[in-house]
N, C-alpha and C positions, 0 to 999 in steps of 0.2 A: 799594115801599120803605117804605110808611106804616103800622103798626100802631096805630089808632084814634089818630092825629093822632101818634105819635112814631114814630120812626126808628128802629130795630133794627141793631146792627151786622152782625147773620148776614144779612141782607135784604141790606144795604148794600155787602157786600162779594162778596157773589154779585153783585148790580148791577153792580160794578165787573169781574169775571171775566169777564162773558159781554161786556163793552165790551173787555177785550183782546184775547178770544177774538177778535172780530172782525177785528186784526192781523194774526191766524196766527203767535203765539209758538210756540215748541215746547211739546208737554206736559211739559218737563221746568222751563222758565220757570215756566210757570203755576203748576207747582207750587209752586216757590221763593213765587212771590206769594203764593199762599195759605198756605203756613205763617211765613212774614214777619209779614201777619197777624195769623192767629189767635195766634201766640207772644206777639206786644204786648197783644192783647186780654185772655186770658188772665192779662198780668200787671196788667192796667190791674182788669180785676174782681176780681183777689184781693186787692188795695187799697180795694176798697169793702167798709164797715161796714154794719149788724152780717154779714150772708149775704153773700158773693159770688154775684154772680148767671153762668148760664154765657156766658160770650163773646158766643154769639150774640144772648143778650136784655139784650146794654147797650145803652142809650138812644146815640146818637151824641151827643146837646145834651150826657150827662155827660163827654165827652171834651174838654176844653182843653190848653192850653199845661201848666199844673203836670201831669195826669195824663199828657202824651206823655212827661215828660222827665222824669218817675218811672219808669215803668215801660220808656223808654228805658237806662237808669239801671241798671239791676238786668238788661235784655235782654243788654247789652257786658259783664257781668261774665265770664261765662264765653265769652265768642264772640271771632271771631279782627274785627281794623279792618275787611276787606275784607267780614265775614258780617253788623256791624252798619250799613257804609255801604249794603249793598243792601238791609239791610232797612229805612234812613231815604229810601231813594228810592223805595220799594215802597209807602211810609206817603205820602210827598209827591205822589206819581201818584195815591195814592187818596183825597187830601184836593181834590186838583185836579183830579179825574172828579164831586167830589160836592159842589165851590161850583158846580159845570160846569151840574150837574143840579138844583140850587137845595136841594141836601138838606144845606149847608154855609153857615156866611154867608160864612167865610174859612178860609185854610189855614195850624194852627196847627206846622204843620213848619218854618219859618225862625225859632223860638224854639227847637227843639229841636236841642242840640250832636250833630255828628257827626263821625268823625273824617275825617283824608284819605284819599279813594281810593288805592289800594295800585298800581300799576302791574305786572302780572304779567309774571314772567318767564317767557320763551321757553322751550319744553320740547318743542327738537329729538332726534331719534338722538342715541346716543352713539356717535362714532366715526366716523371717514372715509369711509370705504365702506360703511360701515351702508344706506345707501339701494339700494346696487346691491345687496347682499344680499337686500335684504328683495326690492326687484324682480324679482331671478334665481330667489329661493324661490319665489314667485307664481305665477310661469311655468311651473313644474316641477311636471309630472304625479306627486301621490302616490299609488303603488296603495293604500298602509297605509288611505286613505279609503274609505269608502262608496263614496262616487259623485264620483268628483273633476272640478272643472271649475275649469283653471287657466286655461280664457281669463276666467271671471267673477270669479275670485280677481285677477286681474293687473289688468283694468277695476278693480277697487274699490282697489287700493295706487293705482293711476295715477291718479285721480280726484281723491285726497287727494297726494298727493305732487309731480303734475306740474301738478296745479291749484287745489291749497290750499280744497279741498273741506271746509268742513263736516258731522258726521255729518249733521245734519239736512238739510242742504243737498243731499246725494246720496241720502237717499230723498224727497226730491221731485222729483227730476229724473223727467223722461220721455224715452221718444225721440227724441220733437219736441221737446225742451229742446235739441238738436242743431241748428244751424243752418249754413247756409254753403257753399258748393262745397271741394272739395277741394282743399287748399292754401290754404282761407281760414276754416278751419270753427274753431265758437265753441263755447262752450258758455253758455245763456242760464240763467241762476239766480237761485234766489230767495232774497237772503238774511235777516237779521235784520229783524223790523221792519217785513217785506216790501219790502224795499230791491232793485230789480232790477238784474242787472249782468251784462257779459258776460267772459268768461274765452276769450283767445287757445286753440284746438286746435294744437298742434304735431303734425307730419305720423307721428311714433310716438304718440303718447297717439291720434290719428286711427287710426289702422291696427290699435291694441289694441283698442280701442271696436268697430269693423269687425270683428275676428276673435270678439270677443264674440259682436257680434249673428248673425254667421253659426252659430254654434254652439248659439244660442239658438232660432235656425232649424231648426235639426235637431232639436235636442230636442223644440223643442214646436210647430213649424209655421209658417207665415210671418205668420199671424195675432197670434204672442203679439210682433210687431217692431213692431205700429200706433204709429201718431206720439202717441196721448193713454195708451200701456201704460206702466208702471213700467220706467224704464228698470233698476234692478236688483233681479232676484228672486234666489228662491231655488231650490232644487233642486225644486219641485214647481213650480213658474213661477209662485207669487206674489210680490207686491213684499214686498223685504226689507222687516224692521223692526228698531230699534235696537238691540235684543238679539243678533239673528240677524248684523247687520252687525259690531259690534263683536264678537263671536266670530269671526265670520271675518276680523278683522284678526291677532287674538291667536294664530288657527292658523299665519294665514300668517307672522308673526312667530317663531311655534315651527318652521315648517320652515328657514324660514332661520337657525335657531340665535341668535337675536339678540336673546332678551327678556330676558336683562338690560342690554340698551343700551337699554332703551325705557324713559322717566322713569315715577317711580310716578305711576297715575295720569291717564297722559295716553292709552295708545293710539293709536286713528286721531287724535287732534289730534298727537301726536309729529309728523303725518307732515306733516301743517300747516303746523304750526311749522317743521319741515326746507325744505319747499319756501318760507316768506318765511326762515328764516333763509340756507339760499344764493342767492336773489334778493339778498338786502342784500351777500352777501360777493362776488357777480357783478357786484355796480354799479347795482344797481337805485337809483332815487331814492323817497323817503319817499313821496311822493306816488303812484307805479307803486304800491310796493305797498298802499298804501292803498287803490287802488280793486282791487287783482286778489285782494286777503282779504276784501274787501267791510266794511272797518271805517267807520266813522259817521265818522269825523273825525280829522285828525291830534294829535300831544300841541300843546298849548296854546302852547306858545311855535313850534309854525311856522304857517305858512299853507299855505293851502290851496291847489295849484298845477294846473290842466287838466293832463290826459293824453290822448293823441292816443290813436286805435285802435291806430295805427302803433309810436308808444312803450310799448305793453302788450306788443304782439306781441315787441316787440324784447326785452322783458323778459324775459317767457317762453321764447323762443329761448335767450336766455343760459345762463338755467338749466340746472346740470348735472345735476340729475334727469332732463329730457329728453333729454339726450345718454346718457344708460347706459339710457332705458327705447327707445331707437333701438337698443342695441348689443342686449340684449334682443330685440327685435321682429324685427333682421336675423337672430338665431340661430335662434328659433323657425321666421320663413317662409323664412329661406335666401334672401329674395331681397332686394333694395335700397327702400329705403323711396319712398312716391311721393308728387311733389311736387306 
């Protein structure tokens, strides 16, 4: 991080990348950090007389308290509160990675104003039966496709809808991210942060997963079902990627006729957000679903309350996503779901 006894900011903040890296952020994180960044950077060296020098070859010593909340300053002019709050905790994680690393004496971010965090609104389906749509779409073999596979199509709505699955979260799942006997099976995830947590299986979202992998068996062998394989590929039997996944939420939303009920914007999180917003309107308590979305912590005026296994599960039971992706599952196999 030293060029001939000074500090480089392009050195310094690779430094700090490959110390998140180590977290397992998503690449879509990471990216945010680095142009957070280089945008402050950027405006902090075209404040410097006579030449600005480029981003990466400012000293970090020339960076204090006046130059943060200059070029902080001129960053919020054109940016929404929620674009300049992430990028003064982006600057504060990286002033507190590099007193960490003695390449800092202090960290001059609690001199620099920022505004409040924004609290984002929920960006459920629009419309009542929206979710049984999109579920019933899922399920339903389109010839008009290539190669249709509506039990892997149905697994990915159910994933996110019956289990408040994040995109990233459902291409790291495995197999063996499956845990449990039948009638008690989970799903083990990794969330933000690398925060681990487990998600109640209800006995339909169990049975879609199962007709999944049987089909996955046919296609491509009992070997592509091992406990450490991607639990969701794609039609060549590699594991999905974020692109591939998000297209096929957007298909399955197009057959079920429903993508202008789906918020700009949001996609597979719509589906998310559906599954804790009717958690909340079924009786769930704040606490249930803070740990079953895997959020870091409740809003600041409650506390934080234990949740049993038993009161997850109950949670999830309630949900009426699970009850329509049951009435689903009994159409498909014709027979009664097993407990």
């Amino acid at each position: 991080m030293h060029h001939n006894g000074v500090i480089l900011a392009g050195e310094a903040v690779e430094g700090f990348l490959a110390d998140r890296t180590t977290r397992k952020p998503s690449p879509h994180t990471l990216q945010a950090y680095r142009r957070d960044l280089v945008a402050v950077l950027r405006l902090i060296g075209d404040a410097i007389d006579p030449t600005p020098p480029a981003w990466a070859e400012i000293a970090l010593s020339t960076i204090g308290q006046r130059q943060l909340r200059a070029a902080f300053a001129r960053f919020a002019s054109p940016r929404s509160p929620a674009s300049v709050h992430r990028a003064w905790s982006t600057w504060n994680s990286f002033f507190n990675f590099l007193v960490a690393e003695g390449a800092a004496a202090g960290n001059p971010m609690p001199a620099v104003g920022r505004p409040r965090a924004p609290l984002p609104l929920p960006k459920p389906l629009r419309g009542e039966q929206t979710p049984e749509l999109v579920l019933a779409g899922a399920a339903r073999r389109d010839e008009r496709q290539r190669d249709p596979w509506p039990e892997r199509d149905l697994a990915v709505v159910a994933l996110a809808l019956c289990a408040g699955l994040r995109l990233g979260e459902m291409l790291e799942l495995r197999v063996g991210s499956i845990a449990g006997r039948h009638g008690e099976r989970r799903l083990e995830v990794a969330g933000k942060g690398g925060r681990l947590r487990t998600v109640p299986i209800e006995p339909a979202l169990d049975a879609v997963i199962d007709g999944y992998l049987d089909s996955r068996r046919v296609r491509f062998g009992d070997r592509s079902v091992r406990s450490d394989t991607t639990l969701l590929v794609d039609r060549r039997g590699d594991g999905l990627r974020r692109g591939g996944l998000q297209y096929l939420v957007r298909a399955c939303f197009r057959r079920a006729g429903v993508t202008e009920r789906v918020p700009r914007g949001a996609q597979l999180h719509a589906l998310r957000h559906t599954f804790a917003t009717r958690l909340a309107e079924d009786g769930a308590h704040a606490a249930e679903i803070m740990r079953l979305l895997g959020h870091a912590s409740l809003a600041a005026s409650q506390n934080y309350i234990e949740v049993t296994a038993d009161q997850q599960r109950a949670a999830v039971r309630a949900n009426r996503s699970n009850r329509s992706l049951q009435q689903v599952v009994d159409g498909v196999t014709g027979s009664a779901p097993r407990r």
